[in-house]
ZAVO-460684 format. One record per residue (C-alpha): residue number from 1; residue in three letters; x, y, z. Coordinates in steps of 0.05 Angstrom, whole numbers, plus 5000, padded with zeros to 4 digits. Example, Ala and Ser with C-alpha at 12.3 -4.5 7.8 and 13.67 -1.06 7.14 Angstrom:
<rs>
<r><num>1</num><residuo>ala</residuo><X>5246</X><Y>4910</Y><Z>5156</Z></r>
<r><num>2</num><residuo>ser</residuo><X>5273</X><Y>4979</Y><Z>5143</Z></r>
</rs>
This chain:
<rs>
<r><num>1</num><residuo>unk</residuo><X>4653</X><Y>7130</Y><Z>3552</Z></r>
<r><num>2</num><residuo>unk</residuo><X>4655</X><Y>7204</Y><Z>3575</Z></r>
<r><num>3</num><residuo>unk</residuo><X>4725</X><Y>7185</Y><Z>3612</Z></r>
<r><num>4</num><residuo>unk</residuo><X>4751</X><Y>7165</Y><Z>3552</Z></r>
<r><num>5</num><residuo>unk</residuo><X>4726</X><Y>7224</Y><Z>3511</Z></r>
<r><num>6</num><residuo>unk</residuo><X>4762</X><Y>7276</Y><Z>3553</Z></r>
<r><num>7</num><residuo>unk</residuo><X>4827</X><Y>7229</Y><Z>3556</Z></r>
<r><num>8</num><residuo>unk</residuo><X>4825</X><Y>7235</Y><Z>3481</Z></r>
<r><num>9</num><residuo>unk</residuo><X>4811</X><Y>7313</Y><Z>3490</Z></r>
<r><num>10</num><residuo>unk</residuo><X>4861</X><Y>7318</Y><Z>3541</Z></r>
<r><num>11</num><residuo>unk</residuo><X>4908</X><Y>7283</Y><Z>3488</Z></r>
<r><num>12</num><residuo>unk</residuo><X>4900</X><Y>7324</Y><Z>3440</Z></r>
<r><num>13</num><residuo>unk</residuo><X>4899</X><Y>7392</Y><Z>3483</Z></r>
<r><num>14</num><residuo>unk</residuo><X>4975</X><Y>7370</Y><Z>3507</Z></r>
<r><num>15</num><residuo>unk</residuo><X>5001</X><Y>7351</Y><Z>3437</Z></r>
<r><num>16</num><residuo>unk</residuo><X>4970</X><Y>7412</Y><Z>3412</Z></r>
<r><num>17</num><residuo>unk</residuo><X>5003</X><Y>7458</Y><Z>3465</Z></r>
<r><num>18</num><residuo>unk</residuo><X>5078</X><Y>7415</Y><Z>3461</Z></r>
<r><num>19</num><residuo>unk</residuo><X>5073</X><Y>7437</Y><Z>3389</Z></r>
<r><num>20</num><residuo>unk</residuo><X>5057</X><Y>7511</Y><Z>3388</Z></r>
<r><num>21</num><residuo>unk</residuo><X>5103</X><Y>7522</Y><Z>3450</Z></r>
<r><num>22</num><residuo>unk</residuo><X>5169</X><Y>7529</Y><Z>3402</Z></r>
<r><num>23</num><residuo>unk</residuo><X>5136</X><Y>7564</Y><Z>3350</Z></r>
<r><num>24</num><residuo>unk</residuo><X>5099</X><Y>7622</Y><Z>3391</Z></r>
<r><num>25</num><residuo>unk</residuo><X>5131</X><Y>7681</Y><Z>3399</Z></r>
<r><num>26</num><residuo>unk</residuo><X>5149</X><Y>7696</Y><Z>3477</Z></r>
<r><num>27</num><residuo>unk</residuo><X>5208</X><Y>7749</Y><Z>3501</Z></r>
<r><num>28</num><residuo>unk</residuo><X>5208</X><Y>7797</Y><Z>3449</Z></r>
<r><num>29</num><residuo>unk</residuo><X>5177</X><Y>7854</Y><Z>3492</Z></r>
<r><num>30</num><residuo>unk</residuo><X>5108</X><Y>7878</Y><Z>3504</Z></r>
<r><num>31</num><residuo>unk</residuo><X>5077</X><Y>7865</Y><Z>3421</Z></r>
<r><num>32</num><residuo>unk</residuo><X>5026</X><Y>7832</Y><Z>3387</Z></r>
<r><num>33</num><residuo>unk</residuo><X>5048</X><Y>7764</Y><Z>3383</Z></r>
<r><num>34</num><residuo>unk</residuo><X>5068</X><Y>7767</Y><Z>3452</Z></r>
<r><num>35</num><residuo>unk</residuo><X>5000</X><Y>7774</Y><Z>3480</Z></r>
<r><num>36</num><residuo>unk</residuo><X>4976</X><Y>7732</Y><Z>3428</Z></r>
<r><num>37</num><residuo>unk</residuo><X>5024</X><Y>7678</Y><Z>3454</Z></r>
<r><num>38</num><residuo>unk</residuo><X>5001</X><Y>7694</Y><Z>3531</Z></r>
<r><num>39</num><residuo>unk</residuo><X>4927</X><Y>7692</Y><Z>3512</Z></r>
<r><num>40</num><residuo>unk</residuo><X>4939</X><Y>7629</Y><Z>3468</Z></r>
<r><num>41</num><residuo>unk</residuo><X>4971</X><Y>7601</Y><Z>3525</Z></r>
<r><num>42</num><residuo>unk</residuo><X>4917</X><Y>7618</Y><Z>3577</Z></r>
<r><num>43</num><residuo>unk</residuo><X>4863</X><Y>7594</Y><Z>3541</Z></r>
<r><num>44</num><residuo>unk</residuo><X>4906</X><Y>7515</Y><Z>3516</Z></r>
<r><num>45</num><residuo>unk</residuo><X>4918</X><Y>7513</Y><Z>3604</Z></r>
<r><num>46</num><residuo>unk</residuo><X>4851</X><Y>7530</Y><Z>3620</Z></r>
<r><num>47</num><residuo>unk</residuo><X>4829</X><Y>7470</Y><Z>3560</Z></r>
<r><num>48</num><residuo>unk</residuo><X>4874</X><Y>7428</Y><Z>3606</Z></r>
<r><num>49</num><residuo>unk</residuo><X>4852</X><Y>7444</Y><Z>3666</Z></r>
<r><num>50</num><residuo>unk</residuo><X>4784</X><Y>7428</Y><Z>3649</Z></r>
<r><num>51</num><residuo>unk</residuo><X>4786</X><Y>7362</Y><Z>3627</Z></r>
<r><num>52</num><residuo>unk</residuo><X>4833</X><Y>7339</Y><Z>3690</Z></r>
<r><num>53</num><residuo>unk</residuo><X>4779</X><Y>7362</Y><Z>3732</Z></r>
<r><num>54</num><residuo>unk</residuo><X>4735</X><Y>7320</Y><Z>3696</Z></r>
<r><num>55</num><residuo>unk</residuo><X>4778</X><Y>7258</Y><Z>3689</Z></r>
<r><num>56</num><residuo>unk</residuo><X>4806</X><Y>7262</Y><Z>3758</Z></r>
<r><num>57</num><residuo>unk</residuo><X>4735</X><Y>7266</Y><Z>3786</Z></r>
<r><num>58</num><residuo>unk</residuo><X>4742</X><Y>7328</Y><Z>3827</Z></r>
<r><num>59</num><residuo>unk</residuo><X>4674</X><Y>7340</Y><Z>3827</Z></r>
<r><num>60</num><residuo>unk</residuo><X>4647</X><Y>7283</Y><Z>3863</Z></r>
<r><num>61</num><residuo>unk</residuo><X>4694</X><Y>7283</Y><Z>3920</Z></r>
<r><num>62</num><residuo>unk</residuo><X>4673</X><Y>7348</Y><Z>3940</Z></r>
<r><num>63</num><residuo>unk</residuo><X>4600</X><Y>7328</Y><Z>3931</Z></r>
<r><num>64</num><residuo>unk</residuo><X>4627</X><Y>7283</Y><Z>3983</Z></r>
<r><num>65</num><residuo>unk</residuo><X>4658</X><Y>7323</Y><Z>4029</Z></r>
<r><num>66</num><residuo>unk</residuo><X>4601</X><Y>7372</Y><Z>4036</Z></r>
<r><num>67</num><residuo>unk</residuo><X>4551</X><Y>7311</Y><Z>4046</Z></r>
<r><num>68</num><residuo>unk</residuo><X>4594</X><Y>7291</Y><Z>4105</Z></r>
<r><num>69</num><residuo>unk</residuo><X>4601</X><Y>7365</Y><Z>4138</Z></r>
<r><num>70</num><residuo>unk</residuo><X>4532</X><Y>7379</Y><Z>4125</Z></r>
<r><num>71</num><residuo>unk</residuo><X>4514</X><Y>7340</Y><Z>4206</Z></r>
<r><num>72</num><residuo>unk</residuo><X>4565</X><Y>7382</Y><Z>4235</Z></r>
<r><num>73</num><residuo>unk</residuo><X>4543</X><Y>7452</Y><Z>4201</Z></r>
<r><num>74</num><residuo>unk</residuo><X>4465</X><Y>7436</Y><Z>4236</Z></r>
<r><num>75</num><residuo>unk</residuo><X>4500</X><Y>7432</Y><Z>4302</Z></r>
</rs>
């Protein structure tokens, strides 16, 4: 159920980000909106980023990987 949660998240996290992308203003020099744009844009990746970690499993294959060096690091 949890796998299906953060699909849904990571849904709505893309749709919400191919939305904003046109209306955010980006190029207009160094203003308000612009790093209001870059921070906005930070923080929707980051959102992203997250729940592909979590979807894709990342954290149980390196569980994996360090139970397998672990033999070699006592040597």
């Amino acid at each position: 159920m949890k796998g299906l949660q953060n699909l849904i998240y990571l849904i709505f996290a893309l749709g919400m980000l191919i939305y904003a992308i046109p209306q955010l203003q980006v190029g207009h020099g160094f203003s308000k909106e612009t790093l209001f744009a870059a921070v906005w844009l930070g923080f929707a990746l980051i959102v992203i980023a997250s729940h592909l970690y979590v979807i894709l499993k990342v954290e149980q294959e390196v569980r994996l990987e360090v139970k397998t060096l672990e033999p070699m690091k006592s040597n």
